[in-house]
N, C-alpha and C positions, 0 to 999 in steps of 0.2 A: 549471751549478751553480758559484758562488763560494765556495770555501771553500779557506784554507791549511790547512799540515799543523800549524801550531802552531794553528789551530781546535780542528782532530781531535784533538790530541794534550791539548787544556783537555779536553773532553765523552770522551774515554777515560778520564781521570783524577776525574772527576768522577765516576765509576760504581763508581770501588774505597769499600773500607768506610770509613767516617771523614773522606769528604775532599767537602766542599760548598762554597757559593758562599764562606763568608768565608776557607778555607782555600787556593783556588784565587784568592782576591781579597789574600791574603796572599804566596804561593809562588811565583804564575805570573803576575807582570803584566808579563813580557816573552817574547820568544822563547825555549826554552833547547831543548837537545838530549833526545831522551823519554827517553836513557838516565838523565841527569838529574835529571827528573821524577820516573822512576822511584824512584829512591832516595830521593828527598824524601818520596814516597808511603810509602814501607815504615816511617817514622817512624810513620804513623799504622797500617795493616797491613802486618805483619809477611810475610805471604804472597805480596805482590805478589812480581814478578818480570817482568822485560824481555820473557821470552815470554809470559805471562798481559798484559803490558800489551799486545805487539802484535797478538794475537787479537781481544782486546776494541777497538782498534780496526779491524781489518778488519770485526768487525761490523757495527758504527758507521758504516762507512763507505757500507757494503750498503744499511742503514737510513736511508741520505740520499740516498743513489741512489734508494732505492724511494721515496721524497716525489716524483719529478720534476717536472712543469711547476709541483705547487703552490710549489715556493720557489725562490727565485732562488740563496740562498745561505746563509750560517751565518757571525759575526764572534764572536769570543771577545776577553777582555780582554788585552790586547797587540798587538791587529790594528790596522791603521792607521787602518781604513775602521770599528773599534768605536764608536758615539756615545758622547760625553763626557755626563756629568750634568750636573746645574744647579747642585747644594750637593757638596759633600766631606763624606762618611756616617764617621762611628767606627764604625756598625755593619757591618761590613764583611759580616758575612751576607744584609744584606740587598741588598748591591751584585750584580745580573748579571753571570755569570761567561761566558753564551756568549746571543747571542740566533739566531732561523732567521726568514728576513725573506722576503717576496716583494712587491716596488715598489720606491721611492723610499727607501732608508735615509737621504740625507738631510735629509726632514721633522725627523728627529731633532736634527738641530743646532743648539747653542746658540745658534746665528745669526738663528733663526726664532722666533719669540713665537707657542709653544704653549700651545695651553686647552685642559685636558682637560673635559669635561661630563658630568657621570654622574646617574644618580637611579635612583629605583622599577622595577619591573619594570610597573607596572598604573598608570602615571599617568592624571589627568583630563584631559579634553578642554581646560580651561584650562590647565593644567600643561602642555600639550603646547603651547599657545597662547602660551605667557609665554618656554614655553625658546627656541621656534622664533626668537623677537624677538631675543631675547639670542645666541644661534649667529649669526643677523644682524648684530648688533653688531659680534661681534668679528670673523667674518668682513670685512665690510666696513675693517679696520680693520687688515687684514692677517696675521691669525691662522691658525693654523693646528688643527682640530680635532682633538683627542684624546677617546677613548674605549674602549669593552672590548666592541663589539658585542652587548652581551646584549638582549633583547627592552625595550622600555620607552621608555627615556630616552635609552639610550645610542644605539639606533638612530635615534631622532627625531635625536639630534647628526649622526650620521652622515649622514645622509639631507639634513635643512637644508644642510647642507655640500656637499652633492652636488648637490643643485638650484641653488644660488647658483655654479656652476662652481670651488668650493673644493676644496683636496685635505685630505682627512683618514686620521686614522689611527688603527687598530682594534689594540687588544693586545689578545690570546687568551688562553683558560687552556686550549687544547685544540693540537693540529699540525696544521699549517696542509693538509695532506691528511684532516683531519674535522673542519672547522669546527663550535664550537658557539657558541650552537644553530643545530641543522641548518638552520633555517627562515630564517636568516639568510646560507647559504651565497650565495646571487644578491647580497645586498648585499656580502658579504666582496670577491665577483668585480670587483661595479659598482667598489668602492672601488680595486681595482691598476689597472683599465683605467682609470681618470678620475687617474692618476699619482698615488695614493695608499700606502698603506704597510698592509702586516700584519706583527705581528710576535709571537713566541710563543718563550717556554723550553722547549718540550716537542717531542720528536720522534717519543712513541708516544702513544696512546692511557693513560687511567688505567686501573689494575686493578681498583679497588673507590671505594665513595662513598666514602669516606676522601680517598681520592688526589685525586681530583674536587672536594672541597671546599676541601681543603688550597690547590690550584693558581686557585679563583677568588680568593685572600686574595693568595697570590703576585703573582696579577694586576695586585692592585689595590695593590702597592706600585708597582706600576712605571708606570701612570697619574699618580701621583705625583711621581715621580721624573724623566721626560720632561716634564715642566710645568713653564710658570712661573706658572700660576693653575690651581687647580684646583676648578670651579663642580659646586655643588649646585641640580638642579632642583627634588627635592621627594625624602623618604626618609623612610620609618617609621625610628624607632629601636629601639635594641635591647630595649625594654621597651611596643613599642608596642600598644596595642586597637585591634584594627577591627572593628566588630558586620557591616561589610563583605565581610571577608576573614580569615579562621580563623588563615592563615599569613602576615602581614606580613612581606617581608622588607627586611633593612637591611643588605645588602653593601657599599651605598656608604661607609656607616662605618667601612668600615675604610681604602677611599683617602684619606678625609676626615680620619682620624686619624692616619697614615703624613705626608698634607700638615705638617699642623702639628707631627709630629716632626721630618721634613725643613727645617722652618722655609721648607715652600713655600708663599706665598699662598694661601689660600683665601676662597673668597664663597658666597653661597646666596642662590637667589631667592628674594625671600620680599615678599608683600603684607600686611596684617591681615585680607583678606576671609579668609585659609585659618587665621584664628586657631583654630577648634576643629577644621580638619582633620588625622588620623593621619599623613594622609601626609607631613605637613609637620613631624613631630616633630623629625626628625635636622634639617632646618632651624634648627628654634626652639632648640635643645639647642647650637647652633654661634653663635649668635649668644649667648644667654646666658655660655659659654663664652668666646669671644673678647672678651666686649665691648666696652668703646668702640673697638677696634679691630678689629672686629666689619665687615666687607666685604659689604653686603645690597642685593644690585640689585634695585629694584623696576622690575619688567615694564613699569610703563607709565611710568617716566621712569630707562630704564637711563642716559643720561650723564649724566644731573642724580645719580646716586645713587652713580655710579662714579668723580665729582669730586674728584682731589685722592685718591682711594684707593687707588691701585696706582703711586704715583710709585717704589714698591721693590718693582717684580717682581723677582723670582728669577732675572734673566737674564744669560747673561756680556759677552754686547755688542749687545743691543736693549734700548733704554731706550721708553717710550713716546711722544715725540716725533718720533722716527722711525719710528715704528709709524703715528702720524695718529690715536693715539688723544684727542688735542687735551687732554690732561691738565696 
């Protein structure tokens, strides 16, 4: 297990009252001594204290011991080995303050031209037909795939990527010792043995649906965030009808919309044949949205459609010519 003491010493501080990702993304973006910390904590509660701090981390500490073979290690903001982002965020809350990793942490690196791909939980058999093409694409092109393992689209990402002998990487909203969903635990595995990346902010378990929902939103900022394009297969929106399916859902909306706060690239695949498809709402909803700057790969002529549109990926030193995306 890889992890320093200035880790332990971020995810101990992170557990007292008052003090989250923007506070610790303010306070702690170097080494300091916990005595330190400590004091800087009692700004926010009053109650902390040097002993209350070092219990809470022997816990903590217990708690990453009991993970073992599922993670390799744990990097907090100040570590050397932390991945860098693609934009510089003012919202500093919404910046990762500690991630728990098992693979390849550096898929992460701004050196690599990552795509994240996300959609529907229930896509069509075309849909599955159109993304696979497109994971193809970038693959081929030197990509590296991002996604959030959930059932649907984001596994079809992963899976493409894994058949093409690609390495890909799956953000959780679960610890990487109870992969969700479960059903997906064999592919989590296939992804570290084939030199891929898991990565996740959580070290337990949620307590209630609350917590569990909260944490797939958290997710999907950081889908976001690790990209320098971030692709739509297909996604109800948030006001969507299916006479299909009762419960539409549209999670990807929220990376989708995280993307264009981040001012990271986004595209959506999108044909006319699925002009009256639901699933295709958050699709068409991004494309009216963006408009003529509007990034819409169509499945059966992705370079013709990807022409001249991503000459300003979000990256800090892969431009697309060195990628062979022939742009």
């Amino acid at each position: 297990m890889k992890i320093t003491d200035h880790a332990l010493n971020v995810l101990t501080a992170r557990t007292f009252k008052g003090i989250g990702d923007a506070w610790i993304n303010t306070n702690i973006t170097s080494q300091l001594p916990f005595e330190v910390i400590v004091d800087l904590i009692k700004n926010k509660d009053a109650q902390a204290s040097e002993e209350a701090f070092l219990k809470m981390k022997n816990r903590l500490t217990a708690l990453i011991e009991g993970l073992g073979n599922s993670c390799d290690g744990v990097v907090a903001i100040g570590d050397d080995k932390f991945p860098k982002l693609r934009r510089n965020l003012k919202k500093k809350g919404d910046l990762p303050s500690f991630l728990f990793y098992k693979g390849d942490l550096d898929l992460l690196s701004t050196d690599n031209l990552n795509v994240t791909v996300i959609g529907v939980l229930n896509p069509d058999k075309s849909t599955e037909a159109d993304e696979n093409k497109v994971v193809e694409y970038f693959v081929n092109n030197n990509a590296t795939i991002l996604s959030g393992l959930a059932n649907g689209c984001d596994s079809i990402a992963h899976r493409k990527a894994l058949a093409l002998n690609a390495k890909t990487v799956a953000i959780l909203p679960s610890p990487l010792n109870n992969i969700l969903p479960a059903q997906n635990t064999a592919l989590a595995h296939q992804i570290v043995e084939e030199q891929g990346l898991l990565i996740t902010e959580y070290l337990t378990s949620p307590t209630n649906f609350r917590d569990q929902a909260g944490r797939y939103v958290r997710r999907d900022r950081l889908q976001a965030l690790f990209s320098d394009l971030v692709v739509l297969s297909s996604s109800y929106d948030s006001d969507s009808i299916d006479p299909n399916n009762p419960k539409p859902d549209s999670g990807a909306r929220h990376a989708m919309a995280k993307a264009k706060e981040y001012e990271i690239s986004r595209a959506v695949i999108y044909n006319e044949i699925y002009h009256s498809n639901p699933k295709y709402d958050l699709n068409r909803s991004i494309i009216q949205e963006d408009g003529p700057k509007a990034i819409i790969i169509d499945p059966d002529n992705i370079a013709g459609s990807l022409k001249d549109k991503l000459d300003n990926l979000n990256t800090n030193s892969v431009i697309p010519e060195q990628v062979g995306l022939g742009l």
